[in-house]
Kinemage of the C-alpha trace (Angstrom):
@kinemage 1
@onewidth
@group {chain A} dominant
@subgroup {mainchain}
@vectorlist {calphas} color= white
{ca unk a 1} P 61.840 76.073 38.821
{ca unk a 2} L 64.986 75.496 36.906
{ca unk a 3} L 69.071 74.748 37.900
{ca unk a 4} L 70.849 78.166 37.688
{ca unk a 5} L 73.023 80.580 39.339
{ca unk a 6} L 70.672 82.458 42.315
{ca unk a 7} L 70.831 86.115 40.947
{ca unk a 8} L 69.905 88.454 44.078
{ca unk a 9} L 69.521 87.971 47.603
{ca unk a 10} L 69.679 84.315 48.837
{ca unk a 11} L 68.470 84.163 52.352
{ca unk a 12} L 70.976 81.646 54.161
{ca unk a 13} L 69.500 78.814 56.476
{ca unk a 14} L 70.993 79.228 59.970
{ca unk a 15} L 72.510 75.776 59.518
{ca unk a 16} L 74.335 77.136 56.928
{ca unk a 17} L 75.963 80.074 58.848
{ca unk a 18} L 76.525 77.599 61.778
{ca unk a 19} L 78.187 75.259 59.276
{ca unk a 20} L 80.703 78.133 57.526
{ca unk a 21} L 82.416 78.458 60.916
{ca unk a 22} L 82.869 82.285 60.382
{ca unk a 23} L 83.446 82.428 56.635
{ca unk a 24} L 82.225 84.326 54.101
{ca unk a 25} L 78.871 82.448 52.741
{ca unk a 26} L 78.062 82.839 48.716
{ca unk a 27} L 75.193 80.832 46.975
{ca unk a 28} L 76.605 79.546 44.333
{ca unk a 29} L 73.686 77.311 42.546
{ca unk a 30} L 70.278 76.874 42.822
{ca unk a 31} L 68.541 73.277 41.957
{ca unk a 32} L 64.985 72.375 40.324
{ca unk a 33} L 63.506 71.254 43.691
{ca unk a 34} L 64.506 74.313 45.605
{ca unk a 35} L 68.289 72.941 46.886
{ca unk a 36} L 71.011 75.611 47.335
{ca unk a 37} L 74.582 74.591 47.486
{ca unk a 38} L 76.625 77.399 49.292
{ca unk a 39} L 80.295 78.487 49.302
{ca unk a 40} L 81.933 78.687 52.276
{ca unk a 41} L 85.535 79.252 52.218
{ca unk a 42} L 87.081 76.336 50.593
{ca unk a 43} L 84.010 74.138 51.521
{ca unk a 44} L 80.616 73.587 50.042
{ca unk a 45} L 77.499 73.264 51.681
{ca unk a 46} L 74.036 71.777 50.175
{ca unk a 47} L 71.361 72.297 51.379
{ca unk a 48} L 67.516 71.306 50.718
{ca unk a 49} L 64.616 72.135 52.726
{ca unk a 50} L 62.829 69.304 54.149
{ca unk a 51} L 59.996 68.543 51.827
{ca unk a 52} L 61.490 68.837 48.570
{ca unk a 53} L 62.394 64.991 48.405
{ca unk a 54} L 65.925 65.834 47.608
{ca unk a 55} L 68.212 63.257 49.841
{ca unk a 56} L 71.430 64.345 50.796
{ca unk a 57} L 72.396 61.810 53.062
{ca unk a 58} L 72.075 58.785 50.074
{ca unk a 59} L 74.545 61.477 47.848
{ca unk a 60} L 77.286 61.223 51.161
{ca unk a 61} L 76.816 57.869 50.884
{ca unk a 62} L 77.334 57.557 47.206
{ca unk a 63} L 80.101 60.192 47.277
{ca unk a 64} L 82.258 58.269 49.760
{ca unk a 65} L 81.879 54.576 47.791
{ca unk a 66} L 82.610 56.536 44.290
{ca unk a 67} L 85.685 58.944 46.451
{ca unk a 68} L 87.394 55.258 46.371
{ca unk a 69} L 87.611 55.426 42.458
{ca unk a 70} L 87.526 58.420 41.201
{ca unk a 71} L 87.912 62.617 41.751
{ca unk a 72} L 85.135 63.682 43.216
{ca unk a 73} L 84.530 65.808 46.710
{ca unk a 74} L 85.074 64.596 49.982
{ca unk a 75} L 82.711 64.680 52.131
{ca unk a 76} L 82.872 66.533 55.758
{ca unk a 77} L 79.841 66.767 57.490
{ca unk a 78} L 76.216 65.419 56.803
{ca unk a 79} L 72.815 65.922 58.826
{ca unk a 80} L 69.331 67.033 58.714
{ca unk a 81} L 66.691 69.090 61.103
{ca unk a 82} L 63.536 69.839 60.946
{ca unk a 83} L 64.186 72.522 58.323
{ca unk a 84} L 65.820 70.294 55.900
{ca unk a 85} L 69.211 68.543 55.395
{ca unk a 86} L 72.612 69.249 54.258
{ca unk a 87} L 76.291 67.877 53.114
{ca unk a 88} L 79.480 69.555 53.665
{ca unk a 89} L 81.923 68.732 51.058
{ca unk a 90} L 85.606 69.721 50.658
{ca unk a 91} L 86.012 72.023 47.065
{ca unk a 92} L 87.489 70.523 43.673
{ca unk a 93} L 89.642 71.999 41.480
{ca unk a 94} L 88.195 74.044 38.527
{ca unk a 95} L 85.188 76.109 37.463
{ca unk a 96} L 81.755 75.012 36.295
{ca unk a 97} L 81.603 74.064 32.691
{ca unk a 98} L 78.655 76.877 32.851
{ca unk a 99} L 81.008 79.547 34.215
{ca unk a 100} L 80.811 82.641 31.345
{ca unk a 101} L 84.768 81.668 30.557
{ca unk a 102} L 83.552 78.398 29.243
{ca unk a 103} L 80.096 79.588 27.854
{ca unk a 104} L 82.472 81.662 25.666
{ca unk a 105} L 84.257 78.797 24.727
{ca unk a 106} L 82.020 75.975 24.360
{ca unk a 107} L 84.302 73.711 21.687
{ca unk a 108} L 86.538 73.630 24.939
{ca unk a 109} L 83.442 73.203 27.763
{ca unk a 110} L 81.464 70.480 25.504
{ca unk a 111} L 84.908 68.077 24.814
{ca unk a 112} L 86.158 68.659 28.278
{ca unk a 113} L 82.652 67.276 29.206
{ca unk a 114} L 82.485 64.274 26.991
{ca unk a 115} L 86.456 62.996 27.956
{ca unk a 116} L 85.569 63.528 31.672
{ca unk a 117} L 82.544 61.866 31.182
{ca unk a 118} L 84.128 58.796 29.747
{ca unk a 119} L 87.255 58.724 32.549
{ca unk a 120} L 84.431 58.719 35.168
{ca unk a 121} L 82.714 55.402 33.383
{ca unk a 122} L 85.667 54.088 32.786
{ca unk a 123} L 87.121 54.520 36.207
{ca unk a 124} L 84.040 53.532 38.694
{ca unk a 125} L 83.653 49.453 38.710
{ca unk a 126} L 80.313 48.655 37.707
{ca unk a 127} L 80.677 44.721 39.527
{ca unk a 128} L 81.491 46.728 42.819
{ca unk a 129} L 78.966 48.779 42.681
{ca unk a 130} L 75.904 48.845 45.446
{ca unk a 131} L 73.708 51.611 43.152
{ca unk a 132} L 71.668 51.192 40.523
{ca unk a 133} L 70.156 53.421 38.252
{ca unk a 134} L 68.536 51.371 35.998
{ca unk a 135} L 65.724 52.076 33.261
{ca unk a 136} L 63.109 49.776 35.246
{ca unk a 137} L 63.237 51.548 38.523
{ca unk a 138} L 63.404 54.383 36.723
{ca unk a 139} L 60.122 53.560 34.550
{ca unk a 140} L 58.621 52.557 37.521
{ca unk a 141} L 59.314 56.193 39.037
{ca unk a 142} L 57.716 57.816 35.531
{ca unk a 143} L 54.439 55.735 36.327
{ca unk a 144} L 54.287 56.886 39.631
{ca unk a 145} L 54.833 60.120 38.880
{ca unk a 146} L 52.112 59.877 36.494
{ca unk a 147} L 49.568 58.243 38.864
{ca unk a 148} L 50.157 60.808 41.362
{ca unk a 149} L 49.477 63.521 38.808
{ca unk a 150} L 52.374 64.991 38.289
{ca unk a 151} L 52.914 64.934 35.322
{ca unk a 152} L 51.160 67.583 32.222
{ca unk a 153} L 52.003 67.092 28.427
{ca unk a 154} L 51.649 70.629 28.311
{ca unk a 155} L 54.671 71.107 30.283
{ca unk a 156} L 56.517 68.471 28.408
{ca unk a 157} L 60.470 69.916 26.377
{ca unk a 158} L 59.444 70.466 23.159
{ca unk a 159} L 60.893 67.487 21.962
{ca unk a 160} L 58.060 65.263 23.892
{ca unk a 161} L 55.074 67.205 23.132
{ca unk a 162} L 54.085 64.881 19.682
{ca unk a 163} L 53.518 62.008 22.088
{ca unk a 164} L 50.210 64.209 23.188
{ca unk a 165} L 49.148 62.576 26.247
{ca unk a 166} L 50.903 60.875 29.274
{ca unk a 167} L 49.690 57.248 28.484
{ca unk a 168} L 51.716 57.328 24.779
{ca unk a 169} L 54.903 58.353 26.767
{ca unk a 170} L 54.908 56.064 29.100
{ca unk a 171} L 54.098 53.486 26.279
{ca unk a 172} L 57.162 55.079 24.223
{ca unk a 173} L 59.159 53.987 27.980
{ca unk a 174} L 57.608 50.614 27.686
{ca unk a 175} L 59.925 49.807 24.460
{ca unk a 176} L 63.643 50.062 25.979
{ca unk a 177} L 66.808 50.088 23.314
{ca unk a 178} L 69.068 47.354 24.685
{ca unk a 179} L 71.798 47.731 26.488
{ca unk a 180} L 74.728 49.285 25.006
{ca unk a 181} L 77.387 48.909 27.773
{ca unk a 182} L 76.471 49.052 31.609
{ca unk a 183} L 78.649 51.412 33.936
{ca unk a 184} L 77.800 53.628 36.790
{ca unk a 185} L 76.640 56.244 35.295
{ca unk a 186} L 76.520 59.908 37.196
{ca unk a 187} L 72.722 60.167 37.116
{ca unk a 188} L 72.918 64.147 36.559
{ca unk a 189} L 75.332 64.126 34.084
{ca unk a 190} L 74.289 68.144 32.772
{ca unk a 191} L 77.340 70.197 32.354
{ca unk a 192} L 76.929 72.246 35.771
{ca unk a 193} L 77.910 69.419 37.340
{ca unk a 194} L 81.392 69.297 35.467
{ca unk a 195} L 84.548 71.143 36.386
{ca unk a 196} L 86.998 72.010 34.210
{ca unk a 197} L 90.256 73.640 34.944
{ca unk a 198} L 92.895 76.414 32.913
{ca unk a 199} L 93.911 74.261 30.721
{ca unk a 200} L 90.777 73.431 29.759
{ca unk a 201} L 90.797 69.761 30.651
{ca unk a 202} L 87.998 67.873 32.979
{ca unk a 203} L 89.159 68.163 37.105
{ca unk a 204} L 86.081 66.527 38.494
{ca unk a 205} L 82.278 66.370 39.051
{ca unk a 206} L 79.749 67.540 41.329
{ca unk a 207} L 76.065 66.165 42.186
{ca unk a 208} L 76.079 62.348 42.373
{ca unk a 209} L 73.034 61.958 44.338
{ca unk a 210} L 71.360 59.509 41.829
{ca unk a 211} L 74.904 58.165 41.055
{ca unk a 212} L 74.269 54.264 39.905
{ca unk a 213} L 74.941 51.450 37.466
{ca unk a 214} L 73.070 51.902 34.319
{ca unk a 215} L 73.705 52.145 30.160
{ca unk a 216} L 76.156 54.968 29.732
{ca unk a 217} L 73.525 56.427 27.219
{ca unk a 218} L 71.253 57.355 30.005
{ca unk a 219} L 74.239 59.826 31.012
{ca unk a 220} L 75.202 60.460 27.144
{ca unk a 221} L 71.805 61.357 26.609
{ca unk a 222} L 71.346 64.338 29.373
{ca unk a 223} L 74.717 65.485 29.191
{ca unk a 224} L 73.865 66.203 25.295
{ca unk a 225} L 70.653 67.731 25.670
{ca unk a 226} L 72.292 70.168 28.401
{ca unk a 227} L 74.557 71.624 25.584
{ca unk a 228} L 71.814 72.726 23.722
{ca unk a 229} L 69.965 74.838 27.082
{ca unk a 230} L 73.760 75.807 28.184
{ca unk a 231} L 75.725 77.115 24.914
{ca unk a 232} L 73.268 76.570 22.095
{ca unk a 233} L 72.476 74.393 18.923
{ca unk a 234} L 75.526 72.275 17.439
{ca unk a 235} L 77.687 71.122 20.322
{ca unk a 236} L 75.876 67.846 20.648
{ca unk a 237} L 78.397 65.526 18.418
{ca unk a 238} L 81.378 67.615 19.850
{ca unk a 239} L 80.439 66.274 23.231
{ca unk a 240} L 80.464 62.660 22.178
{ca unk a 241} L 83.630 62.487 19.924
{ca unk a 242} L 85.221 63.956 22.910
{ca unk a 243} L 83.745 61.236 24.771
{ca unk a 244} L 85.084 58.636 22.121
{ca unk a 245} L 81.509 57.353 20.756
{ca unk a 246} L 78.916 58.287 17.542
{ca unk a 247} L 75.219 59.198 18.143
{ca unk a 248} L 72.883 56.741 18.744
{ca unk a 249} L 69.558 58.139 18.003
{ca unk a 250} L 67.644 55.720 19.299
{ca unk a 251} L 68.986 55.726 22.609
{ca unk a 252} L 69.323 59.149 23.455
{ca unk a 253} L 65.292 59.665 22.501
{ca unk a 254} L 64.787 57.113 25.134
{ca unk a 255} L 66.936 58.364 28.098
{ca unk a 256} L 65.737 61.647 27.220
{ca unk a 257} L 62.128 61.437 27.413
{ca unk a 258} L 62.939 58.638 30.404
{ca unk a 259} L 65.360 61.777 32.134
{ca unk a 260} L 62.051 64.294 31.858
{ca unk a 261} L 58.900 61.593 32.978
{ca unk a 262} L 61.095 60.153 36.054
């Protein structure tokens, strides 16, 4: 399953309806583990059946430390039943950097990206932050993904399929870049999860449930890559002069094949 837009009938969790109060309920995004995040008015509501490992309730918590430092939405309710969980959050300024207007005008979407990007880095303190998001834990996650079978070189992006078999990826993971500069990084950093507003500037971001001190590249690296599935070949360097830095090769081959086995 991938991240997109539902298209069609979404069928709307009772906790959901509950939740709107009485208003008008629109689906406005679908996630790769089955998560639906619904309008309701001016609010939002997630939601993600139980099962599908998706945890709401560390995003409020993440969302409220980060809501300290930077824009991002405020959150108004947060549970779970036995049919899943869910997190009410109070809207944001601005349109998804997917949204056709910025699909046709992807010089604006990728810049606005990379300078919102960087204010977010810039602006969340890395010494007072309790999240990590680190390339250990998050090589230890690939191995355990690939113990538990769950990962299939035939499913690999493109990009990953000359490594072959799982063992030579997760011996690519074993040789980590250093450290370029450590700040919390967003942990989804794909441009859905940007806003931008008219005048075509960055107003905030959604999704920080893996939210977490890390090297910037590991955000530089997705948020790249998600150019390329969202607007096409050649916004890559776009997106990082607008976030004020040249490519690093190196490092975005790591976080990328990192981002796909973990």
């Amino acid at each position: 399953m991938i991240a997109e837009v539902p298209q069609g009938r979404v069928e709307v969790p009772p906790i959901v309806v509950e939740l709107a109060g009485g208003q008008p309920v629109r689906a406005v995004w679908r996630n790769g583990l089955g998560g639906l995040t619904f309008r309701a008015g001016p609010r939002f509501v997630k939601w993600a059946p139980a099962g599908s490992g998706l945890d709401l309730g560390a995003e409020a918590v993440r969302l409220r430390w980060a809501a300290r430092f930077a824009v991002v939405p405020r959150v108004l309710d947060q549970g779970a039943d036995g049919s899943g969980s869910w997190l009410v959050t109070a809207g944001l300024p601005g349109t998804m950097a997917v949204a056709d207007r910025w699909k046709q005008d992807p010089a604006t979407a990728v810049r606005a990206i990379g300078a919102g990007l960087r204010r977010l880095h810039e602006e969340l303190p890395v010494a007072d932050c309790p999240f990590e998001w680190s390339a250990e834990g998050r090589v230890a996650r690939a191995r355990a993904n690939a113990a538990a079978g769950r990962l299939d070189p035939a499913e690999f992006h493109p990009d990953h399929r000359p490594f072959g078999t799982v063992g030579d990826a997760l011996a690519a993971l074993g040789e980590r870049p250093p450290i370029d500069r450590l700040v919390v990084c967003h942990g989804d950093a794909c441009a859905p999860n940007t806003l931008i507003g008219d005048d075509g500037h960055c107003t905030g971001h959604v999704d920080f449930g893996a939210l977490g001190v890390a090297d910037g590249w590991a955000d530089l690296a997705v948020a790249t890559w998600s150019t390329t599935w969202n607007y096409g070949p050649g916004w890559e360097e776009p997106l990082l002069e607008g976030y004020g830095v040249e490519p690093d090769e190196e490092r975005i081959r790591y976080y990328r094949l990192l981002w796909e086995l973990s």
